[in-house]
KOLKOL-165644 format. One line per 8 residues: number of its first residue (from 1); for each residue x, y, z of C-alpha. Coordinates in Angstrom, 1 decimal, m for minus. Layout:
NUM> X Y Z; ...
END
This chain:
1> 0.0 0.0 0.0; 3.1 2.7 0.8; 4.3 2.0 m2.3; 1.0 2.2 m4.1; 0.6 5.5 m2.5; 4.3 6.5 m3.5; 3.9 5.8 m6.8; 0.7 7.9 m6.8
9> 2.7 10.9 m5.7; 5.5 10.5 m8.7; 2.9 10.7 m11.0; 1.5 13.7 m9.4; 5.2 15.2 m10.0; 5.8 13.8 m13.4; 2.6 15.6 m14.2; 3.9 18.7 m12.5
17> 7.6 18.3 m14.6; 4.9 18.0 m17.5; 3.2 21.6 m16.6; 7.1 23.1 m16.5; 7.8 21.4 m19.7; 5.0 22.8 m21.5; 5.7 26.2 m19.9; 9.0 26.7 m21.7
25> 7.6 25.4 m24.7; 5.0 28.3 m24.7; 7.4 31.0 m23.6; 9.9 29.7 m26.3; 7.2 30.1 m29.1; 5.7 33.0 m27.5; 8.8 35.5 m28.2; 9.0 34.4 m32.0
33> 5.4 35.0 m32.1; 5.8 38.2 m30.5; 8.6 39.1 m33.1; 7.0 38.2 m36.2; 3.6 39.7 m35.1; 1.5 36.8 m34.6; m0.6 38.8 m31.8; m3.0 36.0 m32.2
41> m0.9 33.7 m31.3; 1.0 35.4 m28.9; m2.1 36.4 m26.9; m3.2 32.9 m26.8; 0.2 31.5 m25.0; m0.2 34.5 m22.3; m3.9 32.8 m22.1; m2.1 29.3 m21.5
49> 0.8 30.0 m19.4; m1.8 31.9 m16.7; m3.7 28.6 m16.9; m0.9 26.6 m16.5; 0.4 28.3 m13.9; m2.5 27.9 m11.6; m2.9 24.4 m12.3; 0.9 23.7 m11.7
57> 0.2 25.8 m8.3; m2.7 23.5 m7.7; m0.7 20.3 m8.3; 2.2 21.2 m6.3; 0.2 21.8 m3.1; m1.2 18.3 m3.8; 2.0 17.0 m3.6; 3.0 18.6 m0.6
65> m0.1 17.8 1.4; m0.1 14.1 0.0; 3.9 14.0 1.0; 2.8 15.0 4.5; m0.9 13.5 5.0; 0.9 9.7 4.4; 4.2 10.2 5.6; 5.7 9.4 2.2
73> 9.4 9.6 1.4; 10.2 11.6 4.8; 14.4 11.3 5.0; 13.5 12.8 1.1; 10.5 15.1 1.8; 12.1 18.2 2.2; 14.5 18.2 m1.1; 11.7 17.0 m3.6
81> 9.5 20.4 m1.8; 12.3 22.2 m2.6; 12.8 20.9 m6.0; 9.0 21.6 m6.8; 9.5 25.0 m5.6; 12.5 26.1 m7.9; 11.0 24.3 m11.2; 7.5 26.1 m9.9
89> 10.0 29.4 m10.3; 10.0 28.3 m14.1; 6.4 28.7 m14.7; 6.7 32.0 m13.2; 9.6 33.5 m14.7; 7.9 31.8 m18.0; 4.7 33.6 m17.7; 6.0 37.1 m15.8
97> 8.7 37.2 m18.8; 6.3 37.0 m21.7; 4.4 39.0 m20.2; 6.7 41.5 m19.9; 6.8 41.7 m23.8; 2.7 42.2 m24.2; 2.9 45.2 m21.3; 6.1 46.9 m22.3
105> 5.9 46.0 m26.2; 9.4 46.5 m27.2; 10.8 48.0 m30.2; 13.0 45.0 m31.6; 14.6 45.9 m35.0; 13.3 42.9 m37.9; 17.4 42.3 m38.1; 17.8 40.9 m34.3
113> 14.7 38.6 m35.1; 17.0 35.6 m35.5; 19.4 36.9 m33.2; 16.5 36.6 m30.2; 14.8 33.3 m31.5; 18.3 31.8 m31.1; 18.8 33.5 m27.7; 15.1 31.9 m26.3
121> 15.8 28.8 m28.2; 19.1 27.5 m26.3; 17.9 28.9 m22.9; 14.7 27.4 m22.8; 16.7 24.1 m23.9; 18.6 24.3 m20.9; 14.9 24.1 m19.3; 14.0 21.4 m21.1
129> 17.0 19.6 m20.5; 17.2 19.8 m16.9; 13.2 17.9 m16.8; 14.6 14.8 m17.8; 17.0 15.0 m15.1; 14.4 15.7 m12.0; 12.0 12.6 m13.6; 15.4 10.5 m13.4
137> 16.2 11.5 m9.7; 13.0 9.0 m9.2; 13.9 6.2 m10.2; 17.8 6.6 m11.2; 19.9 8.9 m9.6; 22.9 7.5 m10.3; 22.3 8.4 m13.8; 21.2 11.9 m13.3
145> 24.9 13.5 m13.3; 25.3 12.3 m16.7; 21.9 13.6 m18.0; 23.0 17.3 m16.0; 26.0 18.3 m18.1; 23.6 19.3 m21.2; 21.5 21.7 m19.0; 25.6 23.5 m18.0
153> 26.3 23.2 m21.9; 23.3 25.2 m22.7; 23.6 27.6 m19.6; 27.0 28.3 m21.1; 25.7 28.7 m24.8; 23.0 31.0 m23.6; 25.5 33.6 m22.1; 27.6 33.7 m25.0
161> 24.7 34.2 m27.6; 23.4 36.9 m24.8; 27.0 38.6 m24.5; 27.2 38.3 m28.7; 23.6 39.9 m29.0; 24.3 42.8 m26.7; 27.4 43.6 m28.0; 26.3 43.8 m31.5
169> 23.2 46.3 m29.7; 25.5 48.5 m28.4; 28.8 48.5 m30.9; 26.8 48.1 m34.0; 23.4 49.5 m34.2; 24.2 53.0 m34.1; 20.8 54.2 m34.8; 19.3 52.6 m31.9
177> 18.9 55.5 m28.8; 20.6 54.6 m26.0; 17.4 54.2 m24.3; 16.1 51.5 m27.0; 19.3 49.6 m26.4; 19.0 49.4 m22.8; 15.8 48.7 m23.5; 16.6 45.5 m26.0
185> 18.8 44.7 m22.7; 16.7 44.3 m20.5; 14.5 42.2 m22.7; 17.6 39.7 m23.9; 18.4 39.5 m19.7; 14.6 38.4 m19.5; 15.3 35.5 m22.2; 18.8 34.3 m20.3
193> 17.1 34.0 m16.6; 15.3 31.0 m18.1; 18.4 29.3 m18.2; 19.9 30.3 m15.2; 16.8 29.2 m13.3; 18.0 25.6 m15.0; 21.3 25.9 m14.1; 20.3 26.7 m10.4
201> 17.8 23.1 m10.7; 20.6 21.4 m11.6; 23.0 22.7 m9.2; 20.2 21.4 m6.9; 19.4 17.8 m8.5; 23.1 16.8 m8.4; 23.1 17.9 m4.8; 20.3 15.4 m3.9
209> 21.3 12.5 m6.2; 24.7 12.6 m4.0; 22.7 11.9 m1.6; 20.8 9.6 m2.7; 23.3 6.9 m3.6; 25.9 7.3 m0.6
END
């Protein structure tokens, strides 16, 4: 029966890691939509990621009062709350950050297009890469190190293709105001977040794996 009912609460979370999954998916295609004027489209991920991110909300204070109510997984209770908490930061940053685009609408010149599809693409990868990694901690975690080192690659790819896109604001745009590029900033910062946010879950999986197998 215990592990009946533990296996009922890592479906609740592999539904939650679902609800993070889709999250990035919608934030990832709602900035392309957003710079190639699908308003349509782009009105209908806000629409999503608010739902999503009530139902995620609703799912992870499932888990927490089914962890506690049965007296599942104690010695690991308090490390999969905290996980839950920091990929629920995800869904957040995921909806505040597009968000941010519909209530500030920022001026992005047709020729960075690319250059920001590529920037949202690799961080949100780093998302998605680190998902695999959590669902493995379940029912692995001795492979979860291995699955980590693409969520560090893509960090790592994200701040370069952040570092190359502001530098080519600042040094090569020169008809940009100073105020639009600190603008376009501020936007690119919004897109890299998403992967530091992974690279933060992943600091924490590999924390929690260790301790799983010693």
């Amino acid at each position: 029966m215990i592990f009946k009912r533990a296996n009922h609460s890592i479906e609740l979370i592999e539904n939650f890691l679902n609800a993070v999954d889709q999250s990035v998916l919608l934030f990832k295609e709602g900035v392309k939509y957003y710079l190639y004027n699908d308003s349509e489209r782009f009105n209908a991920n806000l629409e999503s990621l608010a739902k999503l991110e009530s139902d995620a909300d609703s799912l992870r204070r499932e888990i927490e009062n089914t962890l506690y109510s049965q007296s599942l997984m104690p010695q690991l209770r308090s490390d999969i709350l905290r996980l839950l908490e920091d990929f629920d930061k995800l869904i957040d940053l995921s909806k505040k950050n597009l968000f941010q685009f519909e209530v500030e609408s920022p001026n992005i010149p047709g020729e960075l297009n690319q250059d920001f599809v590529r920037l949202t693409q690799v961080s949100v990868s780093a998302a998605e890469s680190v998902i695999p990694a959590a669902r493995l901690y379940f029912r692995d975690p001795l492979g979860v190190k291995e699955q980590l080192h693409r969520v560090y690659f893509y960090e790592k790819e994200t701040d370069l293709l952040a570092d190359s896109l502001r530098r080519k604001i600042f040094r090569e745009m020169p008809n940009l105001k100073l105020s639009e590029k600190f603008h376009l900033r501020y936007f690119s910062l919004h897109i890299e977040i998403i992967s530091d946010q992974a690279e933060a879950l992943a600091d924490l999986l590999s924390i929690m794996a260790i301790k799983r197998t010693v």
